[in-house]
SEMI-458946 format. One record per residue (C-alpha): residue in one letter; residue number from 1; x, y, z. Coordinates in Angstrom, 1 decimal. Layout:
SEMI-458946
<node 'A'; NUM; <X; Y; Z>>
...
This chain:
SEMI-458946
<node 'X'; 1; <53.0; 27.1; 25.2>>
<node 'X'; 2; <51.0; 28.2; 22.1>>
<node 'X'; 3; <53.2; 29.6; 19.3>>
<node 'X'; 4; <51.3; 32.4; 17.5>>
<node 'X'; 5; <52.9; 33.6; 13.5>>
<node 'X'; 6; <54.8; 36.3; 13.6>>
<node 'X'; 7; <53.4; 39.7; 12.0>>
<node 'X'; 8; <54.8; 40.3; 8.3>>
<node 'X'; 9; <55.2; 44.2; 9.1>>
<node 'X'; 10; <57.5; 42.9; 12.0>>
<node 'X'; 11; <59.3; 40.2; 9.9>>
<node 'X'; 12; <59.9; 43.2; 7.0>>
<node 'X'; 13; <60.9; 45.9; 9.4>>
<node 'X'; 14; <64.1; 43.0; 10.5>>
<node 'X'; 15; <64.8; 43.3; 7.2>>
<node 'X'; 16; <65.2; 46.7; 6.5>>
<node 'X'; 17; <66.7; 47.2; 9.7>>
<node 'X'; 18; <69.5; 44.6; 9.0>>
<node 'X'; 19; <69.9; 46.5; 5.8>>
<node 'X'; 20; <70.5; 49.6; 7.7>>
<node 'X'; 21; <72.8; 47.9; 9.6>>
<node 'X'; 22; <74.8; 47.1; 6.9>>
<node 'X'; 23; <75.2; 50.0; 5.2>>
<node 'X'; 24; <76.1; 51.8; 8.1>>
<node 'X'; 25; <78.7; 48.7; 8.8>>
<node 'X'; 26; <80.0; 49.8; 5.2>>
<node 'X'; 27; <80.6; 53.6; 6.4>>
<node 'X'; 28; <82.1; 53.1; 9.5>>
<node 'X'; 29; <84.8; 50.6; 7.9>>
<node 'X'; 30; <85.0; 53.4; 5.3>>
<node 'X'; 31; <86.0; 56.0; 7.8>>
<node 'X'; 32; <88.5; 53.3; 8.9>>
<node 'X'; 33; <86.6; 53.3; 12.5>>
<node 'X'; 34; <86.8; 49.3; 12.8>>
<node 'X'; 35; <85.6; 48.5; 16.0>>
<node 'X'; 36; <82.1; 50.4; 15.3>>
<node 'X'; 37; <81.9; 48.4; 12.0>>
<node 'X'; 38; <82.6; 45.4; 13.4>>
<node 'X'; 39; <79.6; 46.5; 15.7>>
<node 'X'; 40; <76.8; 47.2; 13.0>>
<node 'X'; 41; <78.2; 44.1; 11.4>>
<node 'X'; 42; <77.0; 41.9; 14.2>>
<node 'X'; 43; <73.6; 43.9; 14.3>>
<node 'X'; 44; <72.9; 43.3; 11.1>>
<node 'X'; 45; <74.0; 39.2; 11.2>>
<node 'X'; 46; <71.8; 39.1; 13.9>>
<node 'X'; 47; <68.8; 40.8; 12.5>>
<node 'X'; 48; <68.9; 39.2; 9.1>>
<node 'X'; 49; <69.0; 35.8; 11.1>>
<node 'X'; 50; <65.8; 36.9; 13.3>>
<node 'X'; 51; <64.1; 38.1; 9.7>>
<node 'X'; 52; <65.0; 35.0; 8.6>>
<node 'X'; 53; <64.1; 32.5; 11.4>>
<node 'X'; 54; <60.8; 34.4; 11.1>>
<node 'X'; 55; <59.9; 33.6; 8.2>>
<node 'X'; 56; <60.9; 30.1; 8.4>>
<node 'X'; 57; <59.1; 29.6; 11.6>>
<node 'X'; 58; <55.4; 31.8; 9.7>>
<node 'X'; 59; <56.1; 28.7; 6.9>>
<node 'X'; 60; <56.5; 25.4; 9.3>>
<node 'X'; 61; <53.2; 27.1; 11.0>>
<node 'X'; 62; <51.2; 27.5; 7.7>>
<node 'X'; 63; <52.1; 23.6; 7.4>>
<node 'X'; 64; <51.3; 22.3; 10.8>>
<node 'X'; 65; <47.8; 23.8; 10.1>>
<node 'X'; 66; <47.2; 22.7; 6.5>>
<node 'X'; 67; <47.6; 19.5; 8.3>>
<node 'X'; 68; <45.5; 19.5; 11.2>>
């Protein structure tokens, strides 16, 4: 299977989105409403470590091709 980069508008919408996340994380543990907090914690792991993993994967692409 061919691997194809991944967009940077896609790579910088994870990352405002895990930011999001966050803060929202931040007022539902505020509001003492844990379970939802620990919620929009996860989401936010999870999309900072797709942003991330993006990124890493755009860079060992850019390599591979300087290369061939």
């Amino acid at each position: 299977m061919k691997h194809k980069r991944i967009h940077p508008l896609i790579i910088i919408a994870l990352f405002l989105s895990s930011i999001a996340n966050g803060l929202n994380a931040y007022q539902y543990f505020g509001k003492q409403d844990t379970s939802s907090g620990w919620i929009f914690t996860t989401l936010c792991v999870v999309t900072l470590f797709c942003a991330i993993a993006s990124l890493f994967i755009n860079k060992t692409m850019d390599k591979r091709k300087s290369f061939n």
